[in-house]
C-alpha positions in Angstrom: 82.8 81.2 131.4 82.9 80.9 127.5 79.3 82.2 126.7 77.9 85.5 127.5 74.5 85.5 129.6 72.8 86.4 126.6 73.9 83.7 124.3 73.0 81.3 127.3 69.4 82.5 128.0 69.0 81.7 124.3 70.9 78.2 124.2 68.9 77.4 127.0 65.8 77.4 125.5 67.5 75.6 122.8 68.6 73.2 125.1 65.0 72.4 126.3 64.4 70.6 122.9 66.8 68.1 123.6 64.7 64.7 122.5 67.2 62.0 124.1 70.1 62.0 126.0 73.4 63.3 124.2 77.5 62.2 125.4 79.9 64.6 124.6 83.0 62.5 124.6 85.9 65.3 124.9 89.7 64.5 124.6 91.5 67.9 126.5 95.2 68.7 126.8 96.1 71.7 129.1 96.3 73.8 125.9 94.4 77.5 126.0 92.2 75.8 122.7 91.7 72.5 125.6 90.8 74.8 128.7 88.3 77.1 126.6 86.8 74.1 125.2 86.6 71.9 128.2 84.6 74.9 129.7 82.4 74.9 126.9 81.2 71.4 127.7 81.1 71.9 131.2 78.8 74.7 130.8 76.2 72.6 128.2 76.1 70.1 130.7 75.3 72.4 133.0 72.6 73.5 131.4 70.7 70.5 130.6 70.4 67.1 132.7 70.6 65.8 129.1 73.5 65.8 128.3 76.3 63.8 130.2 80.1 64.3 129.6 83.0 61.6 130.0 87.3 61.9 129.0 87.9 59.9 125.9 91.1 59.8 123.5 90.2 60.8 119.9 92.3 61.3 117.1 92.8 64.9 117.8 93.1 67.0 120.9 92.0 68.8 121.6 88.6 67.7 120.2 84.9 66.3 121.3 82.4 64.3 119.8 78.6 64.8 119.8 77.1 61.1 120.7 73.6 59.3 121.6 74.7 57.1 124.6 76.3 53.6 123.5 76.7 55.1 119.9 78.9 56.9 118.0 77.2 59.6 115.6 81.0 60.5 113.7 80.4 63.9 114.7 83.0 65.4 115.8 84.1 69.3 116.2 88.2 69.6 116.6 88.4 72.9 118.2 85.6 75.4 120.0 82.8 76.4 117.8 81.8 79.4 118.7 81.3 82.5 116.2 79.8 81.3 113.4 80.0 77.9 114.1 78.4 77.7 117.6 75.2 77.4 115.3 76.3 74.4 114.0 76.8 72.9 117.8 73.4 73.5 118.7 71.7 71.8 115.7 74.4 68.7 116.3 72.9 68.6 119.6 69.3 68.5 119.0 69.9 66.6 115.8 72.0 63.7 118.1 69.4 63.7 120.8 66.5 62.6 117.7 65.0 66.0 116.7 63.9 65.7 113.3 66.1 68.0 110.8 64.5 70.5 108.7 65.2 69.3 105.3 63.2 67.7 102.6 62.4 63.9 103.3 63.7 63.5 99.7 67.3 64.4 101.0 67.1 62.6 104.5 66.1 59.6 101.9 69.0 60.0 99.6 71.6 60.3 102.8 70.0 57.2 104.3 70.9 55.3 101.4 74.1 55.9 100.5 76.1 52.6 101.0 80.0 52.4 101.6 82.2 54.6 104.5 82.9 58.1 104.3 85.0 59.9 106.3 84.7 63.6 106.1 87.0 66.6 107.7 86.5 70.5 107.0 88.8 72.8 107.8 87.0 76.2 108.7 87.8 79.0 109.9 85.2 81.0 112.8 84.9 83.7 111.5 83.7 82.3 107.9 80.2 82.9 107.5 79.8 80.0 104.3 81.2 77.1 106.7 78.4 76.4 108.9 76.6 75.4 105.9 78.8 73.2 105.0 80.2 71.5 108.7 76.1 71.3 109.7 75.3 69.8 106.1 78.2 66.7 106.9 77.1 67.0 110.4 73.6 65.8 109.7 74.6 63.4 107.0 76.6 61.7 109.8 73.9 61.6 112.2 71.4 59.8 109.4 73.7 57.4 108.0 76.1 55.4 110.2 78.7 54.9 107.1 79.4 58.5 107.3 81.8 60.8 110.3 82.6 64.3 110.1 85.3 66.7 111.7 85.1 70.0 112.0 88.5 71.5 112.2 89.3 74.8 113.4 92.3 76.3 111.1 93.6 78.3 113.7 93.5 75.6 116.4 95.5 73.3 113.9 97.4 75.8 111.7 99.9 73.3 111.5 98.0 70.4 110.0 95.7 73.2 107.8 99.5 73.9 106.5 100.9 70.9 106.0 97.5 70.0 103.8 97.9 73.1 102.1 94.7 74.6 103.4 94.7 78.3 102.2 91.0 78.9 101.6 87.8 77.9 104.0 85.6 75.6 104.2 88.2 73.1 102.7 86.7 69.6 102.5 88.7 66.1 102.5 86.8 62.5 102.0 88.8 59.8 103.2 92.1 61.8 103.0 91.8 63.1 99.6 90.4 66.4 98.8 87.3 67.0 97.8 86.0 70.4 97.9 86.1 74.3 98.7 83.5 77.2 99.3 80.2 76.6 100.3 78.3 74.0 99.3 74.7 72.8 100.4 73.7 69.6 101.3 72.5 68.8 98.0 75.3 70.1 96.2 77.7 67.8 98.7 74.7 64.6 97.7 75.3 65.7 94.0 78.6 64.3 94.2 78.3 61.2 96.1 75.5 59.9 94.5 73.7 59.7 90.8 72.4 62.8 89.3 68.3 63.3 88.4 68.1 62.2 84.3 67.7 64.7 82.0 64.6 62.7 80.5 63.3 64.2 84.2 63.1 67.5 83.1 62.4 67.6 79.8 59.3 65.4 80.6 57.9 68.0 82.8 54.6 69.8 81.8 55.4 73.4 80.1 55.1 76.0 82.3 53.5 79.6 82.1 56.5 81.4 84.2 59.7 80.0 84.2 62.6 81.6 86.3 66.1 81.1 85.8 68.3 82.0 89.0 67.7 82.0 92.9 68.5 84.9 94.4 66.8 88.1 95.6 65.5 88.9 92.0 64.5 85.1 91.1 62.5 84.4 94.5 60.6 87.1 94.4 59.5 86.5 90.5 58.8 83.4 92.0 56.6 84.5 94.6 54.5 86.7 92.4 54.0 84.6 89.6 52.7 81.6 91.7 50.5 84.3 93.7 48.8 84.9 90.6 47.7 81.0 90.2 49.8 80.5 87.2 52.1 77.2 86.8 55.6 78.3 88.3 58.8 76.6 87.8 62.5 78.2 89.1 65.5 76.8 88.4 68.5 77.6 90.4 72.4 76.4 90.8 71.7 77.9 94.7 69.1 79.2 96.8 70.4 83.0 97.4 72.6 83.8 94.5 75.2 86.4 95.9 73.3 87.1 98.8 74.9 84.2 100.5 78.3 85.6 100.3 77.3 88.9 102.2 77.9 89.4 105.6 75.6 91.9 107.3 73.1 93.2 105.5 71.9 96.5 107.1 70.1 98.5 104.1 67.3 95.7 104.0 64.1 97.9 104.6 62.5 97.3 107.8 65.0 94.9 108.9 67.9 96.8 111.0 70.3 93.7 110.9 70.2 90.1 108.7 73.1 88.1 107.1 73.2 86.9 103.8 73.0 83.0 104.6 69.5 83.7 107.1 67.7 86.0 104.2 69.0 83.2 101.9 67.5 80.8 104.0 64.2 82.9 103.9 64.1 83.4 100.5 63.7 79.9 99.9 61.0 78.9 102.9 58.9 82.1 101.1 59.1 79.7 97.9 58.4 77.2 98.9 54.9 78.2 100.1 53.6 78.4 97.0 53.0 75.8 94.5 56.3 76.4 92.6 58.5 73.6 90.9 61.7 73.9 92.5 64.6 72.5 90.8 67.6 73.0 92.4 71.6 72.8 91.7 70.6 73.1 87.6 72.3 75.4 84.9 70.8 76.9 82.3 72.8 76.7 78.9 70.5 77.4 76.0 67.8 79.6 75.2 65.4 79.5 72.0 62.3 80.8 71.4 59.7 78.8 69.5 56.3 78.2 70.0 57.2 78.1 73.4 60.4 79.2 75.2 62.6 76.0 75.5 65.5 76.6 78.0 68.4 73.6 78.1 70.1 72.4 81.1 73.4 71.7 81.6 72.2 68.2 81.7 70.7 67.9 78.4 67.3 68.1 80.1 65.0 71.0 78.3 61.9 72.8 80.1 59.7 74.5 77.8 57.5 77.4 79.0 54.9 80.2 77.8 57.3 82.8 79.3 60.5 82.9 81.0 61.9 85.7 83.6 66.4 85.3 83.8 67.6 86.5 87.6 70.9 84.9 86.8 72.7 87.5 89.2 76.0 88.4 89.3 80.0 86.8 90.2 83.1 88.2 91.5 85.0 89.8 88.5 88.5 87.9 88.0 91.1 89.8 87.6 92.5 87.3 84.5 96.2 87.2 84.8 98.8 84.8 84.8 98.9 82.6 88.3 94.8 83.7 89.1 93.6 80.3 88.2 96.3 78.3 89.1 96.8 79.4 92.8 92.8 79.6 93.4 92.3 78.6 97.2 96.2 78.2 97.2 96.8 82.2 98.1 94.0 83.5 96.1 91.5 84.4 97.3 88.1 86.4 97.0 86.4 86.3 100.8 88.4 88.3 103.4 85.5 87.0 106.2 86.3 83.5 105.4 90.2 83.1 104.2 91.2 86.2 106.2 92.0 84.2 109.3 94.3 81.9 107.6 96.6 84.6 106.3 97.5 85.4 110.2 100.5 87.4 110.5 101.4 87.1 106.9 101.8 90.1 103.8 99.0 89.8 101.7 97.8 91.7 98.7 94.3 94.0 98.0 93.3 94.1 94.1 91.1 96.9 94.0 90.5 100.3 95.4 86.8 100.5 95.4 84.6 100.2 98.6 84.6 96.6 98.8 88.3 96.6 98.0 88.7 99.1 101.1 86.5 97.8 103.2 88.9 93.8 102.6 91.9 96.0 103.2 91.2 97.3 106.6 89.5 93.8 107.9 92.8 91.9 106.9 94.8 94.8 108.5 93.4 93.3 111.6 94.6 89.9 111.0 97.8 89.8 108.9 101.1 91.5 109.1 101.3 93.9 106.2 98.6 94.2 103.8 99.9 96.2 99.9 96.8 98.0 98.1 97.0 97.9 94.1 94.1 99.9 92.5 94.5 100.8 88.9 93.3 104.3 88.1 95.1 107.5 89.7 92.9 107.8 92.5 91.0 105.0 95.4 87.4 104.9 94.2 86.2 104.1 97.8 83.9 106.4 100.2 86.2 109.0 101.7 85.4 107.7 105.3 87.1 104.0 104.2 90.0 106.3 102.7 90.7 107.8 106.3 90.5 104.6 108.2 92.5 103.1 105.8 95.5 105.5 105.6 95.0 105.8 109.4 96.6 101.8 109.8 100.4 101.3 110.5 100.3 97.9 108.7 99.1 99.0 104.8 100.8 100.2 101.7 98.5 101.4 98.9 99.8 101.1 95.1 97.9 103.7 92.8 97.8 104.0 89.4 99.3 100.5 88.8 98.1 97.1 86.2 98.3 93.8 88.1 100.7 92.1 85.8 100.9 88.6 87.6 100.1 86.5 90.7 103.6 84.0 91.4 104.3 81.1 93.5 105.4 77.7 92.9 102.9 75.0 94.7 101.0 78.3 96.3 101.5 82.2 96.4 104.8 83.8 96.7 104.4 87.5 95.0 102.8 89.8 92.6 104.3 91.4 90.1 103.0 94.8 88.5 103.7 97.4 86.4 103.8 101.1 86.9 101.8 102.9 84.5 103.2 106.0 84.2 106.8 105.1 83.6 106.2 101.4 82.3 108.6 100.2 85.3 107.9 96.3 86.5 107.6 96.0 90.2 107.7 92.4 92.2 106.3 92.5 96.0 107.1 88.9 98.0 103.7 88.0 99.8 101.8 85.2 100.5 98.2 85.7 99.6 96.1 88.0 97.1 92.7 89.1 97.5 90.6 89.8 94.7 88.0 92.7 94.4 87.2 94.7 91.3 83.6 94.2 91.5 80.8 91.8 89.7 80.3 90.7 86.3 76.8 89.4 85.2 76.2 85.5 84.5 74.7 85.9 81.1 78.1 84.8 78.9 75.6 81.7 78.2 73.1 83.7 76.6 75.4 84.3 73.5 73.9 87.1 70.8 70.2 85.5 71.5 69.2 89.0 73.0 69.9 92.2 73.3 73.2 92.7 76.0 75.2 95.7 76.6 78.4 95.7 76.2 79.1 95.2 80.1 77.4 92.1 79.1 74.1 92.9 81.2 70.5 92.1 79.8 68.9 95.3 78.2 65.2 95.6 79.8 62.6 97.8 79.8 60.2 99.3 82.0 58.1 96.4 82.7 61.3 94.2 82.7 61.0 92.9 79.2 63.9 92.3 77.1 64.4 92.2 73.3 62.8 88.5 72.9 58.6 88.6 73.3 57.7 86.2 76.2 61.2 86.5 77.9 61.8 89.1 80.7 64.7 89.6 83.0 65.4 91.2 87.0 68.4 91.6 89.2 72.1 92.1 88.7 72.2 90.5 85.3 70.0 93.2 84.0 71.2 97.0 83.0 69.6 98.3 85.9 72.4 100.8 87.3 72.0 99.7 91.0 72.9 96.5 92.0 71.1 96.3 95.3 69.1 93.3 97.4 66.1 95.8 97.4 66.8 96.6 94.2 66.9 93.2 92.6 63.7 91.5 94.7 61.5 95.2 93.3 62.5 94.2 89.7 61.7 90.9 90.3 57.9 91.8 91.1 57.6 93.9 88.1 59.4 91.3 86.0 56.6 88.4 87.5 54.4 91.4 86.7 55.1 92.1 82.9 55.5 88.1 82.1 51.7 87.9 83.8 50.2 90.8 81.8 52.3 89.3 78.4 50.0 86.3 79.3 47.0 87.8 79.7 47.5 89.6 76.3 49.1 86.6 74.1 
């Protein structure tokens, strides 16, 4: 038995949505990965008189495919997804059997009219909480448009092909052979580059609006929320719904909710939008801002939106550590997820940047998963909660570097070392390793912003009380503000009293 009885009683009543009849068309060797999956088919089948079974050879074992009966769908899951993943197996089964998906008709429009064949594969990894979004985006664009297949591949269950193709970072995408993509990406953003962007004559044609936010996340949903509740015309723009929240596991200090993960609240946060009358303009960039008689904000596109008032919840990224090799072997041993790229480091020496609680906290999940892991932490001391100290200098496996400057990442095609330098004595050590995890923290996306407002010298947005900043009409909430605490809570309450302040500015100009 592969699921637990509590998994089952809820697949079940999955099950029992089942529209049509679905074929899983499985191709089995006598492998561990084969037995474990053929027993996960078995079981479904068991479950609903829906779904039938048969032996097929596909083009990897072991492997099955997710089929209406007398049609191929070109979805296709090499490996057993379960962990993160077995979400992405239940939506390919109701989405197969003719449920309708829950995305815009707009996008089910676009995918149905793309013309030409696409083959897509994505190598994931199960315990990677960005690649469901990613395998069940291709997953449904297979299912609505026959010109398009997608296999999920399991990087563990084919280490040796994730090798030879030089995976080293998760979800990796590939169209027709070639490589096409890494991280997490939403449907639209995976649309964005298969078919024609929106012209910028699109935006800048649009109607000025009274609030205008500028980010998606915790802080820029709920501005969004309270400005539209106030009846007042609401656009947000947003590269991605959920900001950094979608990179965060478990989220445990969310008031009144014991446990959610990052992608679910992300999820949320955009549904909550969406309720209100707000124009939602998704995967855009904001690159200028200029006050005049109204607030005109550019787009990367060239498109401008003009509005009365304007809230920036641009958020926050991982800090880069900015030496030599840190760009070049990106996704090629460097990495900045230990959830995600942590499983394809198995049994190899990898490296920790940072000694803080997030630094810690990587160092003791890889410890798990890879043979040795080396600590390198900059000041004297770890910065990290004493409790992440103990467990950490309680493992067999981990060396920890203090006081010491990363002074470069090497490799050749990919990650062989990192060198550093002692800082007491000057001395230049080299340690042979084949991955390096990044994390020293956040750094706030305002570098666009330039001089046209008042930002401290950490580059975050000065506000005040009411979450106004140094520009009349133009307020600011969340991590790319001075706040001092860069929490979910935190952002989504300064993003009600940004909403707040922009709607009294109103009121009173």
């Amino acid at each position: 038995m592969v699921l637990d009885a509590e998994i089952k009683e809820q697949l079940n009543q999955y099950l029992q949505l089942l529209e049509g009849d679905v074929l899983i068309k499985v191709s089995a060797a006598s492998d561990a990965v084969s037995t474990d999956m053929l027993a996960l088919v078995d079981e479904l089948a068991g479950m609903s008189s829906r779904i039938k079974v048969e032996k097929a050879q596909l083009s990897r074992t072991p492997s099955f495919s997710v089929n209406r009966p007398g049609e191929d769908t070109g979805v296709v899951f090499a490996g057993v997804p379960l962990g993160h993943e077995f979400t992405s197996l239940v939506l390919a089964l109701l989405q197969v059997s003719g449920r309708a998906p829950k995305v815009e008709q707009s996008v089910i429009d676009q995918i149905k009219g793309i013309r030409g064949e696409y083959t897509f594969e994505s190598f994931i990894s199960l315990t990677c909480h960005n690649c469901p979004d990613v395998v069940q985006a291709l997953n449904l664009m297979s299912v609505l448009n026959p010109g398009i297949t997608h296999t999920m591949i399991d990087g563990a269950a084919f280490k040796e092909e994730a090798e030879s193709r030089e995976v080293m970072a998760v979800p990796s995408v590939f169209l027709n052979g070639e490589f096409f993509g890494s991280g997490r990406m939403t449907i639209e953003e995976i649309l964005s580059k298969i078919v024609e962007a929106p012209d910028a004559s699109e935006f800048t044609n649009r109607e000025p609006f009274d609030v205008l936010v500028i980010g998606g996340g915790p802080a820029g949903a709920s501005s969004a929320v309270y400005a539209a509740r106030k009846g007042i015309r609401t656009g947000i723009v947003a590269d991605r719904f959920g900001g950094q929240v979608m990179d965060t596991v478990g989220i445990e200090n969310f008031i009144g909710t014991k446990y959610t993960e990052g992608a679910k609240l992300a999820a949320s946060l955009e549904e909550h939008v969406k309720e209100y009358n707000v124009d939602v303009m998704k995967l855009q960039r904001a690159t200028r801002l200029e006050k005049k008689d109204l607030i005109e904000v550019e787009l990367e596109n060239g498109g401008v939106l003009r509005s009365k008032t304007v809230i920036l919840s641009t958020g926050a990224r991982w800090r880069n550590v900015n030496v030599p090799g840190e760009a070049e072997f990106k996704n090629k041993g460097v990495a900045y997820c230990p959830h995600c790229d942590g499983p394809l480091f198995a049994g190899k020496h990898v490296a920790v940047i940072g000694g803080g609680n997030s630094g810690i906290e990587a160092a003791i999940d890889l410890a798990g998963i890879v043979s040795h892991v080396t600590v390198l932490e900059f000041m004297p001391e770890l910065k990290a909660d004493s409790v992440l100290q103990d467990r950490l200098y309680s493992l067999p496996n981990v060396t920890v570097l203090k006081n010491v400057q990363t002074k470069e990442i090497t490799g050749t095609d990919k990650v062989n070392g990192i060198s550093y330098i002692e800082r007491e004595t000057g001395t230049v050590q080299h340690v042979e390793l084949q991955g390096v995890f990044v994390q020293i923290g956040l750094v706030p996306n305002t570098d666009w912003l330039g001089d046209t407002l008042e930002r401290n010298r950490m580059g975050e947005i000065v506000v005040d009380s009411r979450g106004a900043t140094s520009i009349p009409g133009v307020f600011a909430a969340g991590d790319c503000t001075n706040s001092p605490y860069k929490q979910i809570i935190i952002s989504m309450g300064s993003g009600a009293t940004a909403a707040l302040g922009a709607f009294d500015y109103l009121i009173r100009n």
